[in-house]
N, C-alpha and C positions, 0 to 999 in steps of 0.2 A: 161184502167181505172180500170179494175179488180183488175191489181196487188198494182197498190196505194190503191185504199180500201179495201185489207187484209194487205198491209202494215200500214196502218193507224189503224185498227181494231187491227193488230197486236200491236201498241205501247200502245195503249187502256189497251189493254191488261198484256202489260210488268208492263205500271204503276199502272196497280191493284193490281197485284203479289207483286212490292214494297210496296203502302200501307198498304199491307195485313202484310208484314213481319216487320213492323215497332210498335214497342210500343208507344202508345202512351199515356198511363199512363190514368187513371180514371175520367179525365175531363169531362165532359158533357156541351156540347153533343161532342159526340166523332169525334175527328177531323179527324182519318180513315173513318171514316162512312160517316161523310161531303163530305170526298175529292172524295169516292169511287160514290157518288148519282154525283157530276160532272161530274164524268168519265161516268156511266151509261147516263147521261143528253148525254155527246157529242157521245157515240155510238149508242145511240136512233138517233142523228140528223146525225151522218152517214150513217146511213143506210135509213133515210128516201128519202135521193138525188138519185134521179134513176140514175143509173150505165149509163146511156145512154145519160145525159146531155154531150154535147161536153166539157162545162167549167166545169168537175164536180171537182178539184179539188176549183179551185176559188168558187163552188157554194157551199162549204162545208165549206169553211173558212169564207164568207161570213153568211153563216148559223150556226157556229158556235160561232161566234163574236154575232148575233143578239141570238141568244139561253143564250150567257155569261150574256147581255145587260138584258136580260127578269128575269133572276136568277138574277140579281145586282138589279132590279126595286123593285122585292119582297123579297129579302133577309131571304126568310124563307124558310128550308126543307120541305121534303114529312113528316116529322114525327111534323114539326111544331116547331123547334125548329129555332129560331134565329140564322142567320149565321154571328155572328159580327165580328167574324175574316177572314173570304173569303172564309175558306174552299172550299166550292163549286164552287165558281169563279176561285180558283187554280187549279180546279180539269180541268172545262173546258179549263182554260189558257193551261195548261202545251200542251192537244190535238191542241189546236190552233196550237202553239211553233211546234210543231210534223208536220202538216201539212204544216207550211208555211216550213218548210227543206224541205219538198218532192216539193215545189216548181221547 
């Protein structure tokens, strides 16, 4: 179970690196920033699944599908700003996408 949740932490990770490297020009609220508070949202909810669960990949997809759900109900960042175009929903999708491969 280790190795899938540093592979999963690791893709977390890969997709930071690309939002990081991507412009995205002056919009506000900034849609790196959005997509990057997703990413954080889904490695907070990976790391919260003790390593020890037998189903821990299903318990993570599971919990990150219900984490998307909870972000889609309020649809506002930590800074407050309106998420009308999904950013953060994308942020968590893309880790979902990531997890269900390691299926």
């Amino acid at each position: 179970m280790e190795k899938l949740r540093r592979r999963l932490l690791d893709a977390v990770d890969r997709r930071r690196g690309e939002v990081l490297s991507r412009d995205y020009g002056t919009e506000r609220p900034d849609p790196g920033k959005l997509i990057r508070e997703g990413l954080s949202i889904a490695e907070r909810v990976i790391r919260a699944v003790p390593i020890t669960d037998p189903a821990w990949l299903d318990t993570v997809i599971k919990a990150l599908i219900d984490a998307k759900a909870k972000q889609s109900a309020s649809g506002i960042s930590d800074d407050g700003w309106h998420d009308e175009d999904g950013w953060i929903l994308g942020g968590i999708s893309g880790v979902i996408g990531d997890a269900q491969k390691l299926r």
